[in-house]
Z-matrix of the N, CA and C atoms (Angstrom, degrees):
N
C 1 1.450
C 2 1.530 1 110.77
N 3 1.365 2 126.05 1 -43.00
C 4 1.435 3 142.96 2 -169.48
C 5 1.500 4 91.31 3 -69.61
N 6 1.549 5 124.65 4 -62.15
C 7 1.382 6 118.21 5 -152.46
C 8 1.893 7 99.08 6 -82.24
N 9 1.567 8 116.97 7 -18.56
C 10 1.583 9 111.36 8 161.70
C 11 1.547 10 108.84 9 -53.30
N 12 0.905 11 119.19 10 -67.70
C 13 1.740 12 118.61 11 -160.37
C 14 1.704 13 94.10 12 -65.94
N 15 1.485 14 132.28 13 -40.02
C 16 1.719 15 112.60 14 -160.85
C 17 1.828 16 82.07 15 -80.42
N 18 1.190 17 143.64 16 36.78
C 19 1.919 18 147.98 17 -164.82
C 20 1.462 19 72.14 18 -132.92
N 21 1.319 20 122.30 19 -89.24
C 22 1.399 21 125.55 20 -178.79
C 23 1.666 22 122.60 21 -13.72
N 24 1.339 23 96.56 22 -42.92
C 25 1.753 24 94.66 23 -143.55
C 26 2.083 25 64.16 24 -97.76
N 27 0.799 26 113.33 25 -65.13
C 28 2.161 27 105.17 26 178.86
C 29 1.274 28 93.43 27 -19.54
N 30 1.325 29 119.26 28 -96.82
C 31 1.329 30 125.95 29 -170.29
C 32 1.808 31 113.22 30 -19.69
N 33 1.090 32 124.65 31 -67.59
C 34 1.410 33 131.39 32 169.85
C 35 1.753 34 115.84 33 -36.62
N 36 1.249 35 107.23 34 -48.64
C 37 1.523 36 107.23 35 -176.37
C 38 1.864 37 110.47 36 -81.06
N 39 0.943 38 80.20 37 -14.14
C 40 1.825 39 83.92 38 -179.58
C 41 1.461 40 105.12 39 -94.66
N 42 1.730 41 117.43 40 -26.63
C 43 1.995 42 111.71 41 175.39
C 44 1.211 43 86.87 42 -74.35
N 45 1.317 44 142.35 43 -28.39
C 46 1.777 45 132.93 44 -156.76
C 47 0.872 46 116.77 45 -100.91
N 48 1.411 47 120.57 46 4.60
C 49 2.145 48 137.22 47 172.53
C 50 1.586 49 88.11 48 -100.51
N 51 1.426 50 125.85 49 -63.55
C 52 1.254 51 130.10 50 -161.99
C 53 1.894 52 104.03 51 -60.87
N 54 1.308 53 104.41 52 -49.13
C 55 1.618 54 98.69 53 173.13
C 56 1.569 55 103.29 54 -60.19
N 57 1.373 56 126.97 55 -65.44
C 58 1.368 57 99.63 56 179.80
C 59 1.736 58 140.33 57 -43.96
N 60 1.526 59 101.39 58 -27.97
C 61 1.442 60 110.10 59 -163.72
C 62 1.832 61 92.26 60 -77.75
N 63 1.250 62 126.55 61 -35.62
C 64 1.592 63 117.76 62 161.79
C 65 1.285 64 123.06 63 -64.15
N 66 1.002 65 107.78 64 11.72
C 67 1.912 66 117.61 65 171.02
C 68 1.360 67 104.06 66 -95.73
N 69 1.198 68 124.52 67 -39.03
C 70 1.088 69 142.79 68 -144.82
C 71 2.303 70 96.75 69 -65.19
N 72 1.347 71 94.84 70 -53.50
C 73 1.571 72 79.10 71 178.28
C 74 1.228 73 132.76 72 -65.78
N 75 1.525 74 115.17 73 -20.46
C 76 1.454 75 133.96 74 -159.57
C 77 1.452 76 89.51 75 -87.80
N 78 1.540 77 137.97 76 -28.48
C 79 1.280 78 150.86 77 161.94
C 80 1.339 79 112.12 78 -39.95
N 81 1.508 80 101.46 79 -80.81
C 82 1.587 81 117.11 80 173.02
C 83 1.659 82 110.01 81 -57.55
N 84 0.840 83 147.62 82 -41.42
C 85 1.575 84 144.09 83 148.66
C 86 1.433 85 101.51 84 -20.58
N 87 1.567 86 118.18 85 -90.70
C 88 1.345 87 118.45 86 178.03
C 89 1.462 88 115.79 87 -29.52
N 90 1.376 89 124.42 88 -112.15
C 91 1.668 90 132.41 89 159.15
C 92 1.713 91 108.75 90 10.12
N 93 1.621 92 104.30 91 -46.47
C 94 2.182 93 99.07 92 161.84
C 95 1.073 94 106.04 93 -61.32
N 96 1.738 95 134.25 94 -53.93
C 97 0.753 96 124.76 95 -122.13
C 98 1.579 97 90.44 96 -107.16
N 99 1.104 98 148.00 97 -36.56
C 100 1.680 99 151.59 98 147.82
C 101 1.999 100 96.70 99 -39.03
N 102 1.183 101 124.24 100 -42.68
C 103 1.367 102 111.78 101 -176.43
C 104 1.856 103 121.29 102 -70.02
N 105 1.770 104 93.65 103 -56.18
C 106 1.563 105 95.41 104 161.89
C 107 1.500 106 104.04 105 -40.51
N 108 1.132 107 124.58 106 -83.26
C 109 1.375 108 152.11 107 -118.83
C 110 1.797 109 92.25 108 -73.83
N 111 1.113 110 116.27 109 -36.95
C 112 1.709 111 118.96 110 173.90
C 113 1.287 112 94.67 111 95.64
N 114 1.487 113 134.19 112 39.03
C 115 1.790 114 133.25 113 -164.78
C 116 1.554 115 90.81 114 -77.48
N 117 1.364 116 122.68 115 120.06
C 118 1.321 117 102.09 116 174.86
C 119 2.017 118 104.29 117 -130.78
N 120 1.766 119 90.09 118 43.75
C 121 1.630 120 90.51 119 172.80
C 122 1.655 121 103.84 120 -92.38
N 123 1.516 122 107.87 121 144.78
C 124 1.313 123 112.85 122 -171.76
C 125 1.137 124 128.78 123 -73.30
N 126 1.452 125 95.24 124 -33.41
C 127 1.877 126 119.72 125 -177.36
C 128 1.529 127 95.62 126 -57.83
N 129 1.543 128 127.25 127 -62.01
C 130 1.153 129 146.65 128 147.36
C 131 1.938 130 115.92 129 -0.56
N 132 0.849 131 92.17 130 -92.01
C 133 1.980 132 95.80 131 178.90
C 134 1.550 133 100.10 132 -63.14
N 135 1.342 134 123.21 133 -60.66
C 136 1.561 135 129.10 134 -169.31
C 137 1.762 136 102.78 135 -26.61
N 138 1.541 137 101.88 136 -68.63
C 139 1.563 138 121.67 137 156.74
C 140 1.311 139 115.44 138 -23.49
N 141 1.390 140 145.99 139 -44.18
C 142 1.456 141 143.03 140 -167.84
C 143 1.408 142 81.66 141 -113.90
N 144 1.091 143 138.66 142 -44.07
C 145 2.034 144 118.56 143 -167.03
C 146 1.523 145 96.84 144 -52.15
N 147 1.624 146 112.45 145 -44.17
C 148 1.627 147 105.90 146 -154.70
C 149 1.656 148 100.43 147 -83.99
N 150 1.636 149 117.54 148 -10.16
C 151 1.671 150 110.47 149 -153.40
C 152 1.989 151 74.73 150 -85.30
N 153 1.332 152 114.10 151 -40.10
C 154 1.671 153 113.02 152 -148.62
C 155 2.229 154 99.89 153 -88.95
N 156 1.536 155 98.32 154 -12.87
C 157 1.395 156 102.80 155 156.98
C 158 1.751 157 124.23 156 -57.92
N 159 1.320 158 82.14 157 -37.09
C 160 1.466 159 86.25 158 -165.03
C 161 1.652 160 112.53 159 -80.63
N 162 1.268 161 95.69 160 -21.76
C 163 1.705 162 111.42 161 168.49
C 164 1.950 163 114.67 162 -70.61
N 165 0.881 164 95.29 163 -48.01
C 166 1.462 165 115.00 164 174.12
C 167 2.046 166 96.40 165 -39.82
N 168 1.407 167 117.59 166 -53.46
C 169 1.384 168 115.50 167 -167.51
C 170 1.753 169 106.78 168 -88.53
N 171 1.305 170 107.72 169 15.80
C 172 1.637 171 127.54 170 161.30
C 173 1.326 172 113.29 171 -98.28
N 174 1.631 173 111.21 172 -35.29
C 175 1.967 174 100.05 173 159.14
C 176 2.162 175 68.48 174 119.65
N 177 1.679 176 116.71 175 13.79
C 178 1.664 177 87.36 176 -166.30
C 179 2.181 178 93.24 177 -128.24
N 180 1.137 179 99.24 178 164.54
C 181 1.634 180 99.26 179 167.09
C 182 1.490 181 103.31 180 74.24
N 183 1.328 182 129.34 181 34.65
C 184 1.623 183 112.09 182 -169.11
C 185 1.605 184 101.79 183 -77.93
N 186 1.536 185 105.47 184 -52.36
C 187 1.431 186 117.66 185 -176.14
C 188 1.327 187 142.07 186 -66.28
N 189 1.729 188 99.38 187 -9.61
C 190 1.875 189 122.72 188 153.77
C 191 1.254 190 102.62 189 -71.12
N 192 1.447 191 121.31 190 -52.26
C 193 1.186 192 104.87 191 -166.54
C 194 1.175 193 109.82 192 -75.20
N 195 1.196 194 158.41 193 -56.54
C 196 0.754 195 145.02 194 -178.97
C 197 1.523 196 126.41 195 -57.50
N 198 1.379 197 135.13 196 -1.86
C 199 0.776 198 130.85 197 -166.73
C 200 1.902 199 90.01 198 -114.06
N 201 1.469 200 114.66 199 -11.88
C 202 1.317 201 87.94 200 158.09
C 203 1.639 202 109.28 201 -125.82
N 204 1.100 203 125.19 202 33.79
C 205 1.350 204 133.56 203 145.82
C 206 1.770 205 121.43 204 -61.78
N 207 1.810 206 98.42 205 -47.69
C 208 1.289 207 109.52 206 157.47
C 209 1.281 208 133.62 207 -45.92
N 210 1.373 209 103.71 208 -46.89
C 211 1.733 210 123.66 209 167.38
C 212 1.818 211 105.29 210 -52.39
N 213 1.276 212 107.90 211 -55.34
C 214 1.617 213 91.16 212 -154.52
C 215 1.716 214 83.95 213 -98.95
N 216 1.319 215 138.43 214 42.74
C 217 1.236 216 135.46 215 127.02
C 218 1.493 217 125.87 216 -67.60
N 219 1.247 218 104.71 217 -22.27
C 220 1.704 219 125.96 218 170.22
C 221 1.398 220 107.68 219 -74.02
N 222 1.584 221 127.27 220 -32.77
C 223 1.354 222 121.93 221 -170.58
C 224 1.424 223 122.37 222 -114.89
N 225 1.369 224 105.62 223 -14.69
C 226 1.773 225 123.53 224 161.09
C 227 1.680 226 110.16 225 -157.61
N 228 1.590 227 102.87 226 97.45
C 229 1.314 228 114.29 227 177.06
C 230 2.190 229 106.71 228 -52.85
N 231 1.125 230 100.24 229 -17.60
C 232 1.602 231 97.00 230 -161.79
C 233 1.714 232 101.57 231 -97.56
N 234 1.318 233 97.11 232 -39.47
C 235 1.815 234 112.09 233 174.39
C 236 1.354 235 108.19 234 -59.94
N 237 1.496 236 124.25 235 -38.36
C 238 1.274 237 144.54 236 -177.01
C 239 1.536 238 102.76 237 -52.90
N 240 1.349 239 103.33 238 -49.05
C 241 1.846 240 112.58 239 -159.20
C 242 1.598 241 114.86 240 -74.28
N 243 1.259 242 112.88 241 -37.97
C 244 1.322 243 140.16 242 -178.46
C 245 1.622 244 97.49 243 -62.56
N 246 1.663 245 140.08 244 -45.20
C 247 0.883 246 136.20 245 -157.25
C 248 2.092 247 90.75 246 -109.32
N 249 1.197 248 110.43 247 -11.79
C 250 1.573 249 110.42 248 159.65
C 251 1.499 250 116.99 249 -62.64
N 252 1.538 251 86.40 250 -63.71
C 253 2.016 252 101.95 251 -170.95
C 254 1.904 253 90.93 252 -64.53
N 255 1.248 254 141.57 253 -50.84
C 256 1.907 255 120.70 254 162.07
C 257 0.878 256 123.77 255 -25.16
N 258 1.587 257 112.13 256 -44.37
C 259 1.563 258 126.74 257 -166.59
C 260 1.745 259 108.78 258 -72.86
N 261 1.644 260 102.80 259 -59.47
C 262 1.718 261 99.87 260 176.69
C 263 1.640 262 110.69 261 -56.71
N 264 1.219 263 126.12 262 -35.01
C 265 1.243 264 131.74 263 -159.71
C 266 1.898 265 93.91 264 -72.31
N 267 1.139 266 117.85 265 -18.84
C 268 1.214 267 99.13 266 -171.36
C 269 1.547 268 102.67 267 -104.69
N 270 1.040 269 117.64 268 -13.98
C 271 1.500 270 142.08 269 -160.25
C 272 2.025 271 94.03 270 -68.14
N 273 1.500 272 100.87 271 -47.54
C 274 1.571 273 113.14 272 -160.93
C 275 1.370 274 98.36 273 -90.16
C-alpha cells in the first residue's frame, strides 16, 4: 500500500516535468519574440523572468532565461539585478 502511493506520487512528478518541458518551446517562442521585437514593457518580461524562474528550480528553461534576462539588462540595469541575485540564490 505504502510503496503504491510513493508509485503514485513518482508518477505525478514525472507528468508535471513532462507538462512543463512542453511549455518549454512556446516559452522560447515568446522570450524570441519580445527579443526580436525590441518589447521593452516590464510587466511583460518580469512575467516570463518569474514564469521561466520557476522552471529553472525543475532543473528546466535555464538558457531562455537567461538569455532574456540578458536582454532586459539592456532595458533596466537594476530590474535586471534583482532577477540575477533570484537566479544565484537558486543556483546555491
Amino acid at each position: 500500500m505504502k510503496n503504491d502511493s510513493l508509485d503514485d506520487i513518482k508518477q505525478l512528478i514525472r507528468q508535471f516535468h513532462e507538462t512543463m518541458e512542453k511549455q518549454l518551446p512556446l516559452l522560447e517562442n515568446e522570450v524570441q519574440n519580445i527579443i526580436t521585437n525590441g518589447i521593452t514593457d516590464q510587466n511583460t518580461i518580469g512575467y516570463y523572468l518569474d514564469t521561466l524562474l520557476s522552471f529553472i528550480d525543475y532543473g528546466l528553461g535555464k538558457d531562455i532565461f537567461i538569455r532574456l534576462l540578458e536582454y532586459y539588462e539592456t532595458i533596466d540595469t537594476k530590474g535586471a539585478l534583482f532577477y540575477w541575485n533570484e537566479y544565484n540564490q537558486n543556483e546555491e
